[in-house]
N, C-alpha and C positions, 0 to 999 in steps of 0.2 A: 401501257395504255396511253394514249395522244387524244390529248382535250385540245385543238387548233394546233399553232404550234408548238404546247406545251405538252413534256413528255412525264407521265405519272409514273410510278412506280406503286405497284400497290402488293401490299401481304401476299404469301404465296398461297395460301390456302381460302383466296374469296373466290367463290365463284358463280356462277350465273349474273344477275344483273349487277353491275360494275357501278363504281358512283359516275355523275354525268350528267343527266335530265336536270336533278339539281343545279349543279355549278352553273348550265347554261343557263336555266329558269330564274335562279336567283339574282344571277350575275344580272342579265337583262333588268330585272326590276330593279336595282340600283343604282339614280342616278348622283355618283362618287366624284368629287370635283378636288384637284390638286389641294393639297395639303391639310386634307379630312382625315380623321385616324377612325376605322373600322375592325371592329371584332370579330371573329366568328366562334358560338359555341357550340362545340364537337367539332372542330375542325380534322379530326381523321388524321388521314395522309396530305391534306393540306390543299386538294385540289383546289376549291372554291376561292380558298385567301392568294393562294397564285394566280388563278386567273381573274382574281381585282386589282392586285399588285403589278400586273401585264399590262391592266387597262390604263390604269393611271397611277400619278405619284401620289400615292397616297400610303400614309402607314397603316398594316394591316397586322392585329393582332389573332392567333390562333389558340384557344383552350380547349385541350385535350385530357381528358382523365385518363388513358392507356398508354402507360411509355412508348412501349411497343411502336404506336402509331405516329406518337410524335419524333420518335427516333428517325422515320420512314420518311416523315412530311417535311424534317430538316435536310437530309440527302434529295427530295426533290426542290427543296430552294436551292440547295448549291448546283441541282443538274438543271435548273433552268435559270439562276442567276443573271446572266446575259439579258436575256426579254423581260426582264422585270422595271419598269420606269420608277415602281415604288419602291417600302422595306415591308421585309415582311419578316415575322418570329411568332415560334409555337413556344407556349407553355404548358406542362401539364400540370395542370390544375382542376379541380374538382370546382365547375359552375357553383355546385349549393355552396360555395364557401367564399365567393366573388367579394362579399358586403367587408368593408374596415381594410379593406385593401390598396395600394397604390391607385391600381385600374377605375375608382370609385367615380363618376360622372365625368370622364375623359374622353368617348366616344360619342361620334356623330353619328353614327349607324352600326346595329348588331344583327348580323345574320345568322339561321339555324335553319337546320333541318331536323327539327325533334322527331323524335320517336311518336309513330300516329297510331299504334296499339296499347291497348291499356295492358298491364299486366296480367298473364294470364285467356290471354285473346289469342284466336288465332296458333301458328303452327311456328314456334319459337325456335331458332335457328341453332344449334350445337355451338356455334362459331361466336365466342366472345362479343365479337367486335359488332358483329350483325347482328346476331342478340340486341346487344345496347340502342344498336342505331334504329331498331324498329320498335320496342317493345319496352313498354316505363320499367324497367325491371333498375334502373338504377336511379338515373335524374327521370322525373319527371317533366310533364310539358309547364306545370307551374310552374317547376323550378328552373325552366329556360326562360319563363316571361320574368320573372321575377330578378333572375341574373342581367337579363337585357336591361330593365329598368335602373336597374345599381350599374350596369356600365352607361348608362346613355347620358348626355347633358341635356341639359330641360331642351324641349323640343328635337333633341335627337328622335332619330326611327329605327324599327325595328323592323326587318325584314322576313318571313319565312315561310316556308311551303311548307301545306298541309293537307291533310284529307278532308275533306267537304262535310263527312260525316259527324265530325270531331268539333268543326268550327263554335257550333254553341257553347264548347266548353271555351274553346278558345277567347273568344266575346267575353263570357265572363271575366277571366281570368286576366283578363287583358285590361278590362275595366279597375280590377279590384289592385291592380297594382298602378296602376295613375300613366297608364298606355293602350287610350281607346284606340280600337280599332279604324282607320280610317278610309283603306281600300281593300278591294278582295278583286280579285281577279281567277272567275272559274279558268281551267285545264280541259282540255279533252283531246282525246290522240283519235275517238273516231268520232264523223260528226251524225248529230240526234241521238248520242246518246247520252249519258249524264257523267258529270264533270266528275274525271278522276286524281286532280287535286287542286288545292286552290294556291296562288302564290297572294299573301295577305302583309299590311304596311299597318303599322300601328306607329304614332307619335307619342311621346313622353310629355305628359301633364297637357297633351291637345286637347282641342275643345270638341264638343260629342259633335257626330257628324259623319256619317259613312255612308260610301258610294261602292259601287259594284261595276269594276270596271269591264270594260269591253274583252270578251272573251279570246284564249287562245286554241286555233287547233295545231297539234301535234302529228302528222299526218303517219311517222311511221309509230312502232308502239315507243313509250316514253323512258326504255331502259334501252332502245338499239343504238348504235354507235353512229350507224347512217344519221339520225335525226339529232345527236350529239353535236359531231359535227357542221351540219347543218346551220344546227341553230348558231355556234359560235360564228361563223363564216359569213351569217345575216347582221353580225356586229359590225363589222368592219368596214 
């Protein structure tokens, strides 16, 4: 798989929607400045912390609870090493266990893509990894705000795409661990009709205050490789 010039490597057993939508969606709402350190939790196969580590020099840290995937996500840091301006390294680590650890308010910005199914929701995928990635059946979405907040420094952010439907938990939970929400930015791939996911920015210990920012449309659907592409190519 090729996210721009970056060449993925992913499990041999994913298939239909590929990761992608995210990296570009995320990546975009990120603005990462030389010698900022950035987490990602769930980092996968590593795509997203690659294509931050691309953008600029910045260190990028990756937590992964499935060796498997970080086995995977190391082999594409050394098959794209070259294009990399930053550093980049995966741990696997289990997020709910972040707290009393090295990593502990180190980070200027933490990215996710949690899981927007509660457990038990929905048609649950056989495939380990896709399983996790959709559906609370392990971490929770608390337990990524919660992980975000133990890695951020006071006034770090918190980046991540989410379903629209979810958001009220979101707000909460975002509140109650001392990372109000501060932007939302609805999604939609066709336009009139309602936003199918939002990319949202929360600050650590910021002051209450949220805006909604100006919408994006996705013009082909938000898993195709055309609009993948696309979107990274509009960075440039």
């Amino acid at each position: 798989m090729r996210l721009g010039q970056l060449q993925i490597e992913l499990p041999e057993k994913w298939r239909g929607c590929r990761p992608g939508h995210e990296v570009v969606l995320l990546s975009e709402s990120v603005e990462i400045k030389p010698g900022e350190r950035v987490a990602e939790l769930g980092s996968g196969v590593g795509a997203l912390a690659l294509t931050l580590a691309a953008r600029a020099a910045v260190e990028v840290v990756g937590f992964e609870i499935q060796p498997g995937l970080v086995e995977i996500a190391l082999r594409n840091a050394d098959l794209n090493a070259r294009l990399l301006r930053g550093s980049v390294r995966f741990e696997t680590h289990d997020i709910r266990q972040l707290g009393g650890t090295e990593w502990e308010g180190k980070f200027d910005h933490v990215l996710a893509n949690p899981p927007f199914y509660r457990a038990g929701q929905g048609r649950c995928s056989p495939q380990t990894a896709r399983a996790l990635a959709r559906h609370e059946i392990g971490a929770t979405i608390d337990d990524f705000v919660r992980a975000a907040a133990i890695l951020l420094r006071p006034r770090g952010r918190f980046h991540c795409i989410f379903r629209p439907e979810r958001l009220e938990d979101l707000l909460v939970l975002a509140s109650r661990h001392r990372c109000p929400i501060k932007t939302i930015r609805p999604i939609y791939t066709r336009e009139g009709a309602a936003a199918e996911w939002a990319i949202v920015t929360a600050v650590k210990d910021g002051r209450p205050g949220l805006a909604i920012a100006s919408p994006k449309l996705i013009h082909q659907p938000i898993c195709s490789p055309k609009s993948i592409v696309q979107g990274l190519k509009s960075k440039r």
